[in-house]
VMD Tcl script that draws the C-alpha trace (Angstrom):
set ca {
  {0.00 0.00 0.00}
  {1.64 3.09 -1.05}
  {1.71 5.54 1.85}
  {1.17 8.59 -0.78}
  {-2.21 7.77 -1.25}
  {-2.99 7.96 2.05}
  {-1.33 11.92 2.25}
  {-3.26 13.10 -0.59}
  {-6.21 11.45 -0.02}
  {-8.90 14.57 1.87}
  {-10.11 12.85 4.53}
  {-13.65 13.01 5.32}
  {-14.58 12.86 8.85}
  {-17.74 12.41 8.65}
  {-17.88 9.43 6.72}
  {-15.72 7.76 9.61}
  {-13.02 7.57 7.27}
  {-9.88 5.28 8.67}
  {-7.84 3.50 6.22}
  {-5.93 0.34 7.20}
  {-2.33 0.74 6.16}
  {-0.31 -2.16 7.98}
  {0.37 -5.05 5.24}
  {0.76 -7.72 7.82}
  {-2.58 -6.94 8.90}
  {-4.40 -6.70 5.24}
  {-2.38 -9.99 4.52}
  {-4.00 -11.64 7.85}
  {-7.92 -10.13 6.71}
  {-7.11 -12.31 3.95}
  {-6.31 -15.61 5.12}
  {-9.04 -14.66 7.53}
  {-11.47 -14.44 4.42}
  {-10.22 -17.32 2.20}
  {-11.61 -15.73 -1.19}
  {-12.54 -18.48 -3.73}
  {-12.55 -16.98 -7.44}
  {-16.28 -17.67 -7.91}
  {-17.36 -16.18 -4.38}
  {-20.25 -13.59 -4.85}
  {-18.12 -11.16 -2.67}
  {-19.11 -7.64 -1.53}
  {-16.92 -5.02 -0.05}
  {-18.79 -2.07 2.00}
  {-16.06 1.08 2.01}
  {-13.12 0.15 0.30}
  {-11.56 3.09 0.44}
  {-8.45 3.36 -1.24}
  {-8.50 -0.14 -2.12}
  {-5.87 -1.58 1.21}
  {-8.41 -4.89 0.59}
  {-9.84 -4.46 -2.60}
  {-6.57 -4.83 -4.64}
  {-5.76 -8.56 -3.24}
  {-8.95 -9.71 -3.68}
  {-9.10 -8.88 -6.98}
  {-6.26 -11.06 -8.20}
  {-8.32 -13.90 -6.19}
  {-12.25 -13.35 -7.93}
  {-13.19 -13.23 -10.53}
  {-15.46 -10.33 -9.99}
  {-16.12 -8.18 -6.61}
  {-18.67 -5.56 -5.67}
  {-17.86 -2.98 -3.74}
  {-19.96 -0.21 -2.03}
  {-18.87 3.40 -1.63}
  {-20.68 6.37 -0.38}
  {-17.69 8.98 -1.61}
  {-17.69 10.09 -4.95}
  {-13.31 10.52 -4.81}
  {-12.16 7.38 -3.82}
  {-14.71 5.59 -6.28}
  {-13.75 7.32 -8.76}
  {-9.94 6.51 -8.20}
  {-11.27 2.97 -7.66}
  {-13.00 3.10 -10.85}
  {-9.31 4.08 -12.64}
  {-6.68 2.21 -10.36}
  {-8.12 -1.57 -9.23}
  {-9.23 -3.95 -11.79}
  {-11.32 -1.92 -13.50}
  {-12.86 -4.96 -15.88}
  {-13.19 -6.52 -11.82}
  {-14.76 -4.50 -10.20}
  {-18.95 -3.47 -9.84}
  {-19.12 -0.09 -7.86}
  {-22.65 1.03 -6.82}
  {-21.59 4.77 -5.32}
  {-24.26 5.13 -2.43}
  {-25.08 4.75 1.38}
  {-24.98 1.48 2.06}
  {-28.18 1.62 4.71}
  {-30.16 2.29 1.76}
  {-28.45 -0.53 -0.17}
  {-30.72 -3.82 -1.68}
  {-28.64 -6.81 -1.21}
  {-30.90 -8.87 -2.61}
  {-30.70 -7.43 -6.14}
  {-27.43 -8.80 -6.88}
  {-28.09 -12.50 -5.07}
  {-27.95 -15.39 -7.69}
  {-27.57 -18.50 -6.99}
  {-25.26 -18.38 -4.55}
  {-24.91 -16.81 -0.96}
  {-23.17 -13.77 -0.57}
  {-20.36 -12.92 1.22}
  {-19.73 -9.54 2.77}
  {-16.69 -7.85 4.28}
  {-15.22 -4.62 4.72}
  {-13.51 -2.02 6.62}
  {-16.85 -0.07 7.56}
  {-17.10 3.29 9.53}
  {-17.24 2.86 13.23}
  {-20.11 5.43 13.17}
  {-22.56 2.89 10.79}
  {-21.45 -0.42 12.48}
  {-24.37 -1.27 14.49}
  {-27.11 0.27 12.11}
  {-25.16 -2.01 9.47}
  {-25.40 -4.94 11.33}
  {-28.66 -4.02 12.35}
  {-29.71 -3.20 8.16}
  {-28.20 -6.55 6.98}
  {-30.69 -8.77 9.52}
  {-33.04 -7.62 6.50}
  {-30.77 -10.10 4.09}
  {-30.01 -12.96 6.38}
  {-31.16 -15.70 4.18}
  {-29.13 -14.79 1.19}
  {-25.89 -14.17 3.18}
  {-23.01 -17.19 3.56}
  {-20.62 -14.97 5.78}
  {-19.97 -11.33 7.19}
  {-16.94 -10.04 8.04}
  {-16.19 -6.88 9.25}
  {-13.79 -4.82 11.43}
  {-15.18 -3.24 14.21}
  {-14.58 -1.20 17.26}
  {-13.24 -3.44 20.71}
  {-16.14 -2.13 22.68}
  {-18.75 -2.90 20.53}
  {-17.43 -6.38 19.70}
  {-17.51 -6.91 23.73}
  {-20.94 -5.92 23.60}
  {-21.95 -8.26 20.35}
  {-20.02 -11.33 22.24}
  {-20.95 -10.31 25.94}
  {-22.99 -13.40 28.03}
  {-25.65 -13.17 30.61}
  {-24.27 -11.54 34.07}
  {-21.69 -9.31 32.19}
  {-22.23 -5.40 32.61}
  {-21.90 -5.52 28.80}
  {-24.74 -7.96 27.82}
  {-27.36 -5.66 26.09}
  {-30.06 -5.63 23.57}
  {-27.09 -6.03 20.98}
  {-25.61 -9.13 22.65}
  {-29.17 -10.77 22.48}
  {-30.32 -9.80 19.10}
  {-26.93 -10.53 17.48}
  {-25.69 -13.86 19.25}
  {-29.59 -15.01 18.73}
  {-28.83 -14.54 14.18}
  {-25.16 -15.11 14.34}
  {-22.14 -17.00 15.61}
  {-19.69 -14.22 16.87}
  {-16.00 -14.54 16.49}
  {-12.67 -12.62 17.15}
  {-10.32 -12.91 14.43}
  {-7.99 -10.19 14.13}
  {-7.13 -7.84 17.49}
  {-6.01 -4.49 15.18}
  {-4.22 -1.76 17.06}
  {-5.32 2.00 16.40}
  {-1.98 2.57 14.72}
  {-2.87 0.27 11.97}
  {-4.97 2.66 10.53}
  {-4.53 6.28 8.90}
  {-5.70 8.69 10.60}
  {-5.75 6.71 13.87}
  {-8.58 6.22 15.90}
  {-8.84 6.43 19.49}
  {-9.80 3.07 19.95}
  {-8.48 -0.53 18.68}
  {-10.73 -2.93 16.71}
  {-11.39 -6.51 16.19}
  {-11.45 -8.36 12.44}
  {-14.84 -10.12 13.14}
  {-16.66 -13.08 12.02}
  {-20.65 -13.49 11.43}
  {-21.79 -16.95 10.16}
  {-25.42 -16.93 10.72}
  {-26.84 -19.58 12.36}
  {-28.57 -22.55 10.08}
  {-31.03 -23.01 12.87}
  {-32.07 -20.27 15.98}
  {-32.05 -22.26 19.43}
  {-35.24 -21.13 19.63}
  {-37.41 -19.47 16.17}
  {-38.74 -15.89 17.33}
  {-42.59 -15.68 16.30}
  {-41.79 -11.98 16.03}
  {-38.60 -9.60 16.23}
  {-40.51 -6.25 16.80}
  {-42.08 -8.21 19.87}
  {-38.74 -9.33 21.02}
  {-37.16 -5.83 20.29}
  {-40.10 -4.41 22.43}
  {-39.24 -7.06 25.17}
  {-35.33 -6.25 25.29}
  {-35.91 -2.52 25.47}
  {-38.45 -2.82 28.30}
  {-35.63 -4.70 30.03}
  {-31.99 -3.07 29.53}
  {-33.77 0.51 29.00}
  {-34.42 -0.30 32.90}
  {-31.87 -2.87 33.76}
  {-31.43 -1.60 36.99}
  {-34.86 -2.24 37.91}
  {-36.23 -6.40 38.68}
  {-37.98 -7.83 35.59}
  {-41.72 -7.83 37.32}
  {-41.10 -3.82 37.61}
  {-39.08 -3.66 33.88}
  {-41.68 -5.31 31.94}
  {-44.86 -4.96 34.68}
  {-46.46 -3.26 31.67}
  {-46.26 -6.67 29.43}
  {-45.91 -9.49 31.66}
  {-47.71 -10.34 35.19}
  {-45.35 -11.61 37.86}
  {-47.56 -15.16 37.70}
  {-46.91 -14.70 33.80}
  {-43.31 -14.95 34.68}
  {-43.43 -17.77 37.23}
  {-45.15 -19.82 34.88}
  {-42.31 -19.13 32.10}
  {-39.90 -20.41 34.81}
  {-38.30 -16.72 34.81}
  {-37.71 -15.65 38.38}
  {-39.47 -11.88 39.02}
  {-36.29 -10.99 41.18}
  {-34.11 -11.06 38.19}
  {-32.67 -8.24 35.99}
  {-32.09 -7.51 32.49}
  {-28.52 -8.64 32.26}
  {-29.28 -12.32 34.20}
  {-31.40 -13.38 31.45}
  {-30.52 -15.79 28.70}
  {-31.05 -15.25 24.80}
  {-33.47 -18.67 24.80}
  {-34.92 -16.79 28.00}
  {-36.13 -13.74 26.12}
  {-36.86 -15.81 22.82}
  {-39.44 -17.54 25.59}
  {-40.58 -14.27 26.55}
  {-41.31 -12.93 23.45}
  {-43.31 -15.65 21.66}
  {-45.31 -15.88 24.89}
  {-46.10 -12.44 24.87}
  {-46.48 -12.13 20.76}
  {-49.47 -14.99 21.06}
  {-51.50 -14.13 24.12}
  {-54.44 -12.34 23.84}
  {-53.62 -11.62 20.19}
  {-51.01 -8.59 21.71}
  {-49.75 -6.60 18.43}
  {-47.08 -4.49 18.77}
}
mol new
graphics top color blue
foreach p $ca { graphics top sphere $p radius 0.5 }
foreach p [lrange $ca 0 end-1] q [lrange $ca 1 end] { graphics top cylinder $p $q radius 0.2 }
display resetview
């Protein structure tokens, strides 16, 4: 990676621009990633191409997604121009199912630490069609994804995430990896969803509703959290002691919780 590019580059803060610029790190995403020349491959922010320039000599083809006009553009005359499929737009708006054919889709990239959850959050939309994710993302929010029950950091995000995907560290990445640094590290991380939930959700705006009941008041005990949704009998019966909080409950806990409240008494949310 040729360190010029990264000095003449304007830097866009708002766009959460960080640029990864250590080789033994780009060479490890890789191995991480094990690219197969017909993999239907998407990269969200290339950038100035740190990742986007080996994969090419693996695929055959790669689509990449990029919300600034300036480094698509020098994408568009630099990287394997006959290679490459640029759609120049936010990628919360983006349609992943419009380029699925007949195989699942694979999705990496080096995405703004400002878009990460609301990503993650956008591509639940497109589980079905999606082989693998991997993205790098900020330590803390990584320790929230992976967090379990009784940890400070077990959220809304640990349940909803852990419940679609298998979580992995791959790559610890030190701030000074990247230009300009951040003021945090980051974590290469790997999403495999899973081929079967422990338990299906009847409905994810019920368990949403459910989880932000609970960790919006995760100091309180659940029968005064969610009093408004579930009786403390209602909980007894669901063998979910009243006396617990938010962070004590398990994923298949709240997956219980949620279909029981999403059938009775036809509740609508």
């Amino acid at each position: 990676m040729n360190k010029f590019k990264y000095k003449y580059h304007n830097i866009k803060k708002k766009l959460g621009q960080h640029f990864i610029r250590n080789r033994i790190i780009i060479n490890q995403i890789i191995d991480v990633i094990q690219p197969k020349l017909e993999d239907q491959m998407i990269e969200i922010g290339p950038g100035l191409g740190s990742l986007t320039e080996p994969l090419c000599k693996i695929l055959k083809k790669l689509i990449v997604i990029e919300i600034d006009d300036d480094l698509s553009d020098y994408l568009n005359n630099v990287y394997y121009k006959k290679k490459l499929i640029i759609y120049i737009q936010d990628v919360l708006d983006f349609n992943f199912s419009t380029i699925f054919t007949n195989k699942l889709i694979r999705i990496f990239g080096n995405i703004p630490y400002n878009i990460s959850t609301n990503l993650i959050f956008h591509i639940l939309d497109f589980i079905d069609i999606i082989y693998d994710i991997h993205f790098m993302l900020q330590k803390e929010l990584f320790e929230r994804l992976v967090a379990l029950p009784g940890s400070k950091k077990y959220g809304m995000l640990s349940v909803i995430f852990q419940y679609y995907f298998d979580i992995k560290a791959m790559i610890y990445v030190s701030a000074k990896d990247f230009f300009p640094i951040p003021k945090i590290d980051s974590v290469f991380t790997r999403f495999i969803p899973h081929k079967y939930p422990l338990i299906n959700v009847s409905c994810f705006n019920t368990l949403k509703k459910v989880l932000f009941l609970s960790f919006n008041n995760r100091r309180k005990i659940l029968k005064n959290s969610l009093k408004s949704i579930f009786s403390e009998t209602e909980l007894l019966k669901l063998g979910i002691s009243e006396t617990l909080r938010a962070e004590n409950i398990t994923i298949a806990q709240y997956c219980i919780l949620s279909n029981f409240l999403f059938h009775k008494n036809n509740f609508k949310i």
